[in-house]
N, C-alpha and C positions, 0 to 999 in steps of 0.2 A: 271087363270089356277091354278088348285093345286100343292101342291106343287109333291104328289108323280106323277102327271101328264109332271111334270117338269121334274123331274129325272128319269122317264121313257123317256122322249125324249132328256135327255142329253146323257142316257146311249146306246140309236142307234146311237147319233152323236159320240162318243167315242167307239162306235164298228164299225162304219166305217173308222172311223183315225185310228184305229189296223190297218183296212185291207189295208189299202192305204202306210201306213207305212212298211207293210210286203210287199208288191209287191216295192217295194221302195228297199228293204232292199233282195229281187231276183233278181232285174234287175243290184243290182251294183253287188251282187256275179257271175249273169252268164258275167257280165263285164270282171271282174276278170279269171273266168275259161277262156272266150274268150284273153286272156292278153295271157294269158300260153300255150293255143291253137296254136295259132298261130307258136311260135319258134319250140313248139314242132312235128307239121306235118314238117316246114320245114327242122329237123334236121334228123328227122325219117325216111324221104323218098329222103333225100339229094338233097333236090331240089334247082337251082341255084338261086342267086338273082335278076339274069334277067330274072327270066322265072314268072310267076303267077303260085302261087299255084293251081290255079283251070286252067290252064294248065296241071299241073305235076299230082296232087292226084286226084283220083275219088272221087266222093259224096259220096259214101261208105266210105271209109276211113277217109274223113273229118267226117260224122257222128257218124264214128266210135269212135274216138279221140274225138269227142264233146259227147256223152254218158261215155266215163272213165271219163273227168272231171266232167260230172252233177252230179256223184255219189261220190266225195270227198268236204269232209267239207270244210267248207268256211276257217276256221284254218290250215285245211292242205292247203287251197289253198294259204295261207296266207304265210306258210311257204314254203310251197314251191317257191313261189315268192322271197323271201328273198335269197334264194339260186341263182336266177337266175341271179342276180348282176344288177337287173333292179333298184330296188325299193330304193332309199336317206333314210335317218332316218327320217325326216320328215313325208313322206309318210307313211314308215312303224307306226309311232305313229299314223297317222288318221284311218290308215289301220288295226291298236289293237282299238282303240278304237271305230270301227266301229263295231267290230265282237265283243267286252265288250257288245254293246248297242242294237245288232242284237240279242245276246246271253239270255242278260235279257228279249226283249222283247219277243222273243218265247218261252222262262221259265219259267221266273217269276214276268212278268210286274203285274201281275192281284192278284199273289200273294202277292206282297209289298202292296198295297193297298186294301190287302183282310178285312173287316170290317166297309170298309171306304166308300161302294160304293153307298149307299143312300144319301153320304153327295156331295151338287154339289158345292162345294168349291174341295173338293178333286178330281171333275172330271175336274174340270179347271186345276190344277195341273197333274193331268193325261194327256191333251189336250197338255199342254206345253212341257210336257217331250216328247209326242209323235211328236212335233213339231219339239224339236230340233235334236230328233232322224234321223226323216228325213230328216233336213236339212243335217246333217253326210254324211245319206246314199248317199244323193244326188252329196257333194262335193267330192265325193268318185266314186260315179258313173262317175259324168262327167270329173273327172280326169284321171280314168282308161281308159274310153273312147276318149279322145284327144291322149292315149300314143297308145291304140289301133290304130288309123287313122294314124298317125304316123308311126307305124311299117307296117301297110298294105302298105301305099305307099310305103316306101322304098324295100317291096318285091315281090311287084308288084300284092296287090291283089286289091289296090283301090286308084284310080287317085288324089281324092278329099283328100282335110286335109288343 
């Protein structure tokens, strides 16, 4: 195989680890907006904690309340979180440096390594970053997600946890 035949097939396998890493790095943000969702329809609409949300609010309003958070940043969601009194310092550090690593790569992943991208040494190092990135996203997602199941049962919108 030649070689620029090589790094034309490196550079699809590294436009697909973008894309897998960006849907990586949407699923732990609508995580998170879903995290804030939640307290927010129940304080909104005053709903008891015996009763299930989707008792109390309509689908309208649940989607309503899930359309304001889609359109706030992942940093404001961030902070905004930090205010809720949910989130340990711990968390809050995976939780900066998730949105550091979400931030580069939908900016400036392509630009750090602009010059470089004929070289398939530098797409392996490309490969690794986008690996560890999504490892991030993911210990992030599945964290948010266990605090999510969590609060659903305790307010009765989901049995299972």
């Amino acid at each position: 195989m030649k070689e620029q035949d090589k790094i034309k097939e490196s550079m699809q396998e590294l436009f697909q680890c973008v894309g897998h890493t960006l849907f990586t790095a949407q699923l732990m943000e609508k995580e998170l907006a879903f995290l804030l969702l939640i307290p927010e329809i129940k304080e909104k609409y005053k709903l008891p904690s015996e009763k299930s949300i989707y008792e109390l609010a309509s689908e309208e309003i649940i989607h309503e309340t899930i359309r304001k958070l889609n359109k706030i940043t992942f940093g404001t969601l961030i902070k905004k979180l930090k205010t809720t009194g949910i989130m340990d310092t711990d968390s809050g550090e995976l939780l900066q440096e998730a949105l550091d690593e979400r931030n580069f790569l939908a900016h400036h992943f392509f630009d750090h390594y602009q010059g470089k991208m004929n070289d398939l040494e530098t797409h392996k190092i490309m490969h690794e970053r986008l690996s560890n990135m999504k490892e991030i996203f993911t210990d992030v997602f599945d964290g948010l997600h266990q605090e999510n199941l969590r609060i659903m049962k305790i307010i009765g919108i989901n049995n299972e946890a």
